[in-house]
C-alpha positions as CSV (number, residue, x, y, z in Angstrom):
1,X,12.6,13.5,-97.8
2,X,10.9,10.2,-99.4
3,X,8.6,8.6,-97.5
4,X,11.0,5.2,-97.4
5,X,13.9,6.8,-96.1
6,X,11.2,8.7,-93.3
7,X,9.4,5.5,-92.5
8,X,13.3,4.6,-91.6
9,X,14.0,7.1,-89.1
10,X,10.8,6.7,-88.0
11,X,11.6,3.2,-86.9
12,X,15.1,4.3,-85.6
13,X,14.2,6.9,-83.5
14,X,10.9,4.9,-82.0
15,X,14.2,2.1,-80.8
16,X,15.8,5.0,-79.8
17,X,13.3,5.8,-77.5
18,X,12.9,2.2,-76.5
19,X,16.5,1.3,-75.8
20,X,16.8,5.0,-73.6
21,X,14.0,3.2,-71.5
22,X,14.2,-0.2,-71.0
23,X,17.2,-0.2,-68.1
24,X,18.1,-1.1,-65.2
25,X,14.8,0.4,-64.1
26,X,12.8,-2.8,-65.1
27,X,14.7,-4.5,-62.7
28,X,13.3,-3.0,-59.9
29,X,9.3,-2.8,-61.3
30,X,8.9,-6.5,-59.8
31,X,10.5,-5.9,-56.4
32,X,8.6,-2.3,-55.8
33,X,5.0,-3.8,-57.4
34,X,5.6,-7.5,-55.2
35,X,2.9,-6.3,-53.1
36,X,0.0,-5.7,-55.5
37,X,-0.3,-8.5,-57.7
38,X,0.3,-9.0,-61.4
39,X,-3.0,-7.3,-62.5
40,X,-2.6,-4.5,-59.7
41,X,0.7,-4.1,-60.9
42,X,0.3,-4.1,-64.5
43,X,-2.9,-2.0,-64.4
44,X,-0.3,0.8,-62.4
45,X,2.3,0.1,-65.4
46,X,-0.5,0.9,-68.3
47,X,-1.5,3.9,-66.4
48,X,2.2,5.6,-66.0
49,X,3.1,5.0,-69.5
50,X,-0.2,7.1,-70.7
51,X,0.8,9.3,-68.2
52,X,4.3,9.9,-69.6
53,X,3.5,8.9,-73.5
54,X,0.9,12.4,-72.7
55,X,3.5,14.7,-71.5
56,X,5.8,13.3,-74.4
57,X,3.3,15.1,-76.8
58,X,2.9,17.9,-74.8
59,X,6.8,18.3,-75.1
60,X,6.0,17.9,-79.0
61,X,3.8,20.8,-79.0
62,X,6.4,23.0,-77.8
63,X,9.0,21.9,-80.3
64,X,7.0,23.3,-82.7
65,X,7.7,26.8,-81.4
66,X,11.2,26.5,-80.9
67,X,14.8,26.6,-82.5
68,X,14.9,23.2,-84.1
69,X,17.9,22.3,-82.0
70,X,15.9,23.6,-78.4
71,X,16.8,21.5,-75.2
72,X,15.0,21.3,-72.4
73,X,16.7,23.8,-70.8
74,X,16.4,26.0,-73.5
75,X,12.7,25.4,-74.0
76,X,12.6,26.4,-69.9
77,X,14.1,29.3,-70.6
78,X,11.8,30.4,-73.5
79,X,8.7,29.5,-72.0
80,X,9.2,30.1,-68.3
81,X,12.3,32.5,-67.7
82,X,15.5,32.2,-66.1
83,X,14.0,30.3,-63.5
84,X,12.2,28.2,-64.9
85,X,15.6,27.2,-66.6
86,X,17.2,27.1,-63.4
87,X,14.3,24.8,-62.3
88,X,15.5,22.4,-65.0
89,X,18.9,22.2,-64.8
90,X,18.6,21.3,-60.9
91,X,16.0,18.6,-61.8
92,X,18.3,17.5,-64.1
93,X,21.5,17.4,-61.8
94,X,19.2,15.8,-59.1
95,X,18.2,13.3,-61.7
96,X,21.0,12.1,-63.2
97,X,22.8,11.7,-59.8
98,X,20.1,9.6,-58.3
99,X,20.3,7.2,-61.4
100,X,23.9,6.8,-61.1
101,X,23.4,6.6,-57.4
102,X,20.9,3.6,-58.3
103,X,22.9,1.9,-61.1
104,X,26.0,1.7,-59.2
105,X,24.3,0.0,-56.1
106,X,22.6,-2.8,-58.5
107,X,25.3,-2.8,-60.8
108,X,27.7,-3.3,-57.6
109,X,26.3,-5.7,-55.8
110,X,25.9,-8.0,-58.8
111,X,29.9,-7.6,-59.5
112,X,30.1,-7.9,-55.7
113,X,28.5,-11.2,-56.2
114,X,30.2,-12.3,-59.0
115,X,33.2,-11.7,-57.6
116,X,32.3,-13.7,-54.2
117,X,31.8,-16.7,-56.1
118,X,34.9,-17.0,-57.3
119,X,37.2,-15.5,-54.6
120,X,35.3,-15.7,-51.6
121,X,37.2,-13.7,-49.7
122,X,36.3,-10.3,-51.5
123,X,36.6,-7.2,-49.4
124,X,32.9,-5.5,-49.3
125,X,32.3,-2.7,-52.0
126,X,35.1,-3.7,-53.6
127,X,32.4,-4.8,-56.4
128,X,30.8,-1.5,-56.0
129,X,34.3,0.4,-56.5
130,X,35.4,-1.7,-59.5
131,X,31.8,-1.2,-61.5
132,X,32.7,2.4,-60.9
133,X,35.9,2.2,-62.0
134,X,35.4,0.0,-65.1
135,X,32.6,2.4,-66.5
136,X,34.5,5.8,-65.4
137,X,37.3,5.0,-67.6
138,X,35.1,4.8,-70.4
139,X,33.0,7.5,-70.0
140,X,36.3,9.8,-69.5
141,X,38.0,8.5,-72.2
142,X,35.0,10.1,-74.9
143,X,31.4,9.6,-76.2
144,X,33.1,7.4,-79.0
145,X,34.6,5.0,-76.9
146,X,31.0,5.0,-74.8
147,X,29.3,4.7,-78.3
148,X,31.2,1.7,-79.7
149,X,30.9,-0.5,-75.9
150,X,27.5,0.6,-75.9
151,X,26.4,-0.6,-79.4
152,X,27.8,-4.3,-78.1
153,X,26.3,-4.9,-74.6
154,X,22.9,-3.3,-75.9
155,X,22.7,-6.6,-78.7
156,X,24.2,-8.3,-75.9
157,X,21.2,-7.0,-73.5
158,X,18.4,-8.0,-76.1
159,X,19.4,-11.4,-76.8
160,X,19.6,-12.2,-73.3
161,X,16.4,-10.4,-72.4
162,X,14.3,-12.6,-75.4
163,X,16.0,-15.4,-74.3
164,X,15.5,-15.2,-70.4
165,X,11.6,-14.2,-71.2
166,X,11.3,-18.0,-73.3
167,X,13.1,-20.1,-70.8
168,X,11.3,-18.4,-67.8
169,X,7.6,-19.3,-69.5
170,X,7.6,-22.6,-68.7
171,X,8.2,-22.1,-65.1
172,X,5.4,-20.0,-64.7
173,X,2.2,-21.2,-62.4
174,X,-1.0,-19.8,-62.6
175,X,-1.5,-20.1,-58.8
176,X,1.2,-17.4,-58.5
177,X,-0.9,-14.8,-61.3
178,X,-4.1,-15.2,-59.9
179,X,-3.0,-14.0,-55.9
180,X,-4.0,-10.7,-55.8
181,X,-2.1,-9.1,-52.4
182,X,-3.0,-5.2,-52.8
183,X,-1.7,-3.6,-50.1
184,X,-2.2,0.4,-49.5
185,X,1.1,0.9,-48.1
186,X,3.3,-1.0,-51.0
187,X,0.7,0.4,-53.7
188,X,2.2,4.2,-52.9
189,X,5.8,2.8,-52.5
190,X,5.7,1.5,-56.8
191,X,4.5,4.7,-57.8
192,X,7.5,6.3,-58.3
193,X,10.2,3.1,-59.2
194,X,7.2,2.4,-62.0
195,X,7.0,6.0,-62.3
196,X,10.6,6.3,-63.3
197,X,11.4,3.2,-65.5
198,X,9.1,5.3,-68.2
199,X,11.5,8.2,-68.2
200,X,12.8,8.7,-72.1
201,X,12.2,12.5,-72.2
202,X,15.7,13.3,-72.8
203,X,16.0,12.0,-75.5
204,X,12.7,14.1,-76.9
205,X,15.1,16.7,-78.2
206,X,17.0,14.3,-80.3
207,X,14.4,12.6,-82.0
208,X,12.7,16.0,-83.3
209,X,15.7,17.1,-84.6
210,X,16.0,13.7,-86.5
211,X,12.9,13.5,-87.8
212,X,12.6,17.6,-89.1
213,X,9.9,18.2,-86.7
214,X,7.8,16.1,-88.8
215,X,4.5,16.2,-86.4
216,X,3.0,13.2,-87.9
217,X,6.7,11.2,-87.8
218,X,7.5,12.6,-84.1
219,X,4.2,11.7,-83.0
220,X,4.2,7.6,-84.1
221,X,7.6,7.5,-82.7
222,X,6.9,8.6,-79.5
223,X,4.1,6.5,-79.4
224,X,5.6,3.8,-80.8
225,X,8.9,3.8,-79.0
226,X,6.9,3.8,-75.4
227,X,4.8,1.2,-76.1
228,X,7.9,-1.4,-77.0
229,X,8.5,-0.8,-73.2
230,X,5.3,-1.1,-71.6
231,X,4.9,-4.5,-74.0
232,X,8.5,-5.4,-72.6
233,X,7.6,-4.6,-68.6
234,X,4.2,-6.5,-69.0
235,X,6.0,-9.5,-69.8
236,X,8.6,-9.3,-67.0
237,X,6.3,-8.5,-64.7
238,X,4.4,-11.5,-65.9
239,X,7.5,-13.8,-65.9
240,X,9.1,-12.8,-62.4
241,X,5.3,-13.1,-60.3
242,X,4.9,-15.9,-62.3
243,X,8.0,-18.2,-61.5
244,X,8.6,-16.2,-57.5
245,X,4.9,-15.4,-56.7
246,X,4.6,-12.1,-54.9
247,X,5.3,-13.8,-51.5
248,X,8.7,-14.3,-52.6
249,X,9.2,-11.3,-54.3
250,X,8.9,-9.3,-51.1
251,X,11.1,-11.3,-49.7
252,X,13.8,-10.2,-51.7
253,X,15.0,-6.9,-50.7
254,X,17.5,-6.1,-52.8
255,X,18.7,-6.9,-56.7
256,X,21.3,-9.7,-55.7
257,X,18.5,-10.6,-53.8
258,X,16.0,-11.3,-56.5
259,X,18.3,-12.2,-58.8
260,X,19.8,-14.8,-56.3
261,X,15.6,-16.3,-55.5
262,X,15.5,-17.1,-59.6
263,X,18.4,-19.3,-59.5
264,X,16.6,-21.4,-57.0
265,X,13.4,-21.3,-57.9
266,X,14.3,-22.0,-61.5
267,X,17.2,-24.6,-61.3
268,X,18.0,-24.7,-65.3
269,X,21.8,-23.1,-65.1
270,X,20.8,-21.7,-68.4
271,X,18.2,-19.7,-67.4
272,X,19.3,-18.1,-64.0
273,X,22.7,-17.2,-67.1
274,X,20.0,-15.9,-69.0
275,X,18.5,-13.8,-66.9
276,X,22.0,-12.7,-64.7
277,X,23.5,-11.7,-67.8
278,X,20.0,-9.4,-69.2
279,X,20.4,-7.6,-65.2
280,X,23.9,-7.1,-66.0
281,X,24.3,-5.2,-69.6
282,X,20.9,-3.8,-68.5
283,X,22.8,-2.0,-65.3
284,X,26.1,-1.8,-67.6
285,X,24.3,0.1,-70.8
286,X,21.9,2.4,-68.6
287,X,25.0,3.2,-66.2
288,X,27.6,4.3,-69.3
289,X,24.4,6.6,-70.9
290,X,23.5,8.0,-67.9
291,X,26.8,9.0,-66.6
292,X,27.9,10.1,-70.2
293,X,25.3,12.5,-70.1
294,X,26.0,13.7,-66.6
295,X,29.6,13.8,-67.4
296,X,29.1,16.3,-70.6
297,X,26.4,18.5,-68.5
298,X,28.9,19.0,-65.9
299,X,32.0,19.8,-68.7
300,X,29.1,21.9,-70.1
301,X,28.4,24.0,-66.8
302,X,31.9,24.2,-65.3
303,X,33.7,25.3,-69.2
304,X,36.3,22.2,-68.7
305,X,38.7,21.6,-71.3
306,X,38.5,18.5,-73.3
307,X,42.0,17.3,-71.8
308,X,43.4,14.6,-69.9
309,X,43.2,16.9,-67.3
310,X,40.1,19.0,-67.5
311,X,38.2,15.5,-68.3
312,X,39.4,13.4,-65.3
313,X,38.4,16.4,-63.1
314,X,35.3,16.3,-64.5
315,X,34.8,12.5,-64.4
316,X,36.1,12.6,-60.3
317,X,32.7,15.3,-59.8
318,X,30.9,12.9,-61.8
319,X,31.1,9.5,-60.2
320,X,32.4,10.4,-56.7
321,X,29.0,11.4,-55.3
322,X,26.8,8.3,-56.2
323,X,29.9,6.4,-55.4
324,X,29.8,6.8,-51.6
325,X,26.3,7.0,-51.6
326,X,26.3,3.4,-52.9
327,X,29.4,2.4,-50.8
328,X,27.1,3.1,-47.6
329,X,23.8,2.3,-48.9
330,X,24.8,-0.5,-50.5
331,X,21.0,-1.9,-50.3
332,X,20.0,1.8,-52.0
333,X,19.3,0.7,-55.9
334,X,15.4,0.9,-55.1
335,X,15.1,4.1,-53.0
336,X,17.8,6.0,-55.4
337,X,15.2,5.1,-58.3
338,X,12.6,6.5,-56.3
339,X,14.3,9.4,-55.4
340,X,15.0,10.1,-59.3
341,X,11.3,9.6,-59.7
342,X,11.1,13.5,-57.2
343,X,13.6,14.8,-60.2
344,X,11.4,13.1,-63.4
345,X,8.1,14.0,-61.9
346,X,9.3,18.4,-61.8
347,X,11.5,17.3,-65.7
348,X,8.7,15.3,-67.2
349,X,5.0,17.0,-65.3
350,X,5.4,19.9,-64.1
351,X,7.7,21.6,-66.7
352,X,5.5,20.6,-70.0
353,X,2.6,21.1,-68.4
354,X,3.6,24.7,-66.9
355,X,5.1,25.3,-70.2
356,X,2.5,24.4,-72.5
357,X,0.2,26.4,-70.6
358,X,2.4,29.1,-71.2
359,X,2.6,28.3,-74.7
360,X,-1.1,28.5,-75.6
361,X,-1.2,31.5,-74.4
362,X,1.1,33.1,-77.0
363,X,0.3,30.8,-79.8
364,X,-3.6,29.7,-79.4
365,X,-4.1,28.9,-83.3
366,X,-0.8,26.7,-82.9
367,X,-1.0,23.8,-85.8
368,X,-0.5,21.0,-83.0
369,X,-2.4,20.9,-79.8
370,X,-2.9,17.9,-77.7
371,X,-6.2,16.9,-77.0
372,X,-7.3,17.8,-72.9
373,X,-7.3,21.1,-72.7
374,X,-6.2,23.0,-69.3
375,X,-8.0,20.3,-67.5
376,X,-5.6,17.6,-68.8
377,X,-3.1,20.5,-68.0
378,X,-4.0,20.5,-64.2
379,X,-4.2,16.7,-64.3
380,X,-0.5,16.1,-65.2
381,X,0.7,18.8,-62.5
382,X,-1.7,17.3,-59.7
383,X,0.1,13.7,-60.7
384,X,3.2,15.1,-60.0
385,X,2.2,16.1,-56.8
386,X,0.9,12.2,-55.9
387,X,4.6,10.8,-57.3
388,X,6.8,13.3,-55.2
389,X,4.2,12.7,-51.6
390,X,4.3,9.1,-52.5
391,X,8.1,9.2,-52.6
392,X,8.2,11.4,-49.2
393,X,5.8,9.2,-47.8
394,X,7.9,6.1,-47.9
């Protein structure tokens, strides 16, 4: 392969990485940090993304050993055992259920609002139940269908977010930046929603497969496509304390909620647009991928058909669960994002780091190693630990 044509996927795959992790997620990184600060809260941001930018190229070392088409439960199974597969595919359930859990509370209550505007007489949920409905008809009806709506609101989703980022700007006071309310309690309750809005290790797989397992080329995607986000978070964490100040942030306790405090505190109509439109194609294009890949992990497991019928059976086991759970914890878009953080922290910590352990074992003249050593090993696993006892904690 030329180097052009390289440098291209390079590119691709880092935006790859980069639209799988700026989500919904970011939404919540201002209400969970409101009680540190901006430089409290940005210094937590900068350390998760090394965090999870490290166990990204510990997840690269393994490729390396592997079937060039290995999954992660695959690469489980190699390196740990049926259980250690088994381990996976539970995280991964527990996972993907708490996002959709989370995305259909936000993604609700912002329907639920829109709707309330205009017909003020809206039944309660029934926001909740038609988000639901909307995107479960396009997840059932294929991937191609989910590809083409997702290619839109994901232009859509950037154009609003560069555009909500410019108008907010001038609205920020320095007054706001420079209050510095750290607070023990609220520092371990941002652990895991910051925790979590890093989380593009699914889409690991993918991108080795695209790039050959081209070390050098996997390597500057990885670390390219993580940083887009952390430059992306830094700025909205810099806008939203900025305009609200942390006082108000705390006050609002849930998405409609925050969302809601920026149209007052910023009165230009196109701005609060701006930003309502970024939170909604942000809940929209992380709800559709998240679910898709739920959707096809459960075909996968239960050997459904790719029929009308097999498919909506499917689809009902799919969006049923974080459906209720959102219908009576309606106010649950924060704590479902923490509770995904319990699944990330076993997918993305434990498992690379228990499987790279095992790997350097059998290969110790590998061609790749990370730098750390077992000590950086032990690190990763012991912050594991601190996200899943922070998230118990709360």
């Amino acid at each position: 392969m030329s180097a052009q044509p390289q440098r291209g996927r390079v590119f691709g795959s880092a935006l790859i990485i980069a639209g799988t992790t700026i989500g919904a997620g970011m939404l919540a990184l201002p209400l969970a940090s409101a009680g540190l600060g901006i430089v409290n809260a940005s210094l937590l941001l900068i350390v998760m993304w090394a965090l999870m930018a490290y166990t990204a190229l510990l997840m690269l070392e393994l490729h390396q050993h592997a079937d060039a088409d290995a999954t992660l439960n695959r690469l489980a199974h190699q390196f740990l055992g049926r259980h250690g597969q088994w381990l996976a595919s539970a995280a991964i359930l527990f996972l993907l259920y708490s996002l959709c859990a989370a995305y259909i509370s936000g993604g609700g209550g912002q329907m639920q609002h829109s709707l309330q505007q205009y017909w003020p007489q809206t039944p309660s949920g029934s926001g909740i139940v038609l988000f639901t409905l909307l995107v479960a008809v396009v997840v059932i009806l294929g991937t191609r269908q989910v590809d083409i709506i997702n290619r839109g609101l994901f232009t859509l989703k950037i154009v609003a977010l560069v555009t909500s980022l410019v108008l907010i700007t001038p609205h920020i006071s320095a007054g706001h930046l420079v209050d510095m309310p750290l607070q023990q309690g609220l520092l371990l309750a941002a652990i895991p929603v910051v925790f979590t809005s890093f989380g593009f290790h699914s889409s690991i797989p993918s991108i080795v497969r695209y790039l050959d397992l081209d070390i050098a080329s996997v390597r500057r995607a990885l670390l390219w496509g993580s940083s887009l986000p952390l430059l992306v978070y830094l700025l909205w964490q810099l806008a939203s304390f900025g305009s609200l100040g942390a006082d108000e942030l705390q006050r609002s306790g849930s998405l409609p909620d925050f969302m809601q405090a920026i149209r007052d505190v910023i009165a230009q109509p196109m701005v609060a647009s701006g930003v309502s439109w970024f939170a909604d194609l942000a809940l929209a294009t992380s709800f559709l991928g998240v679910s898709l890949g739920l959707f096809d992990f459960l075909a996968d497991t239960f050997n459904a058909n790719n029929k009308r019928g097999g498919r909506i059976g499917v689809g009902l086991i799919t969006f049923i669960p974080p459906l209720l759970f959102a219908l009576y914890y309606p106010e649950g878009f924060i704590a479902a994002l923490g509770y995904a953080a319990i699944a990330l922290a076993v997918l993305a910590l434990w498992l690379p780091a228990a499987m790279v352990f095992q790997s350097r074992r059998r290969h110790p003249d590998a061609d790749y190693q990370v730098i750390g050593g077992g000590i950086a090993l032990a690190l990763v696993a012991a912050c594991g630990v601190v996200i899943i006892v922070a998230q118990l904690l709360k």
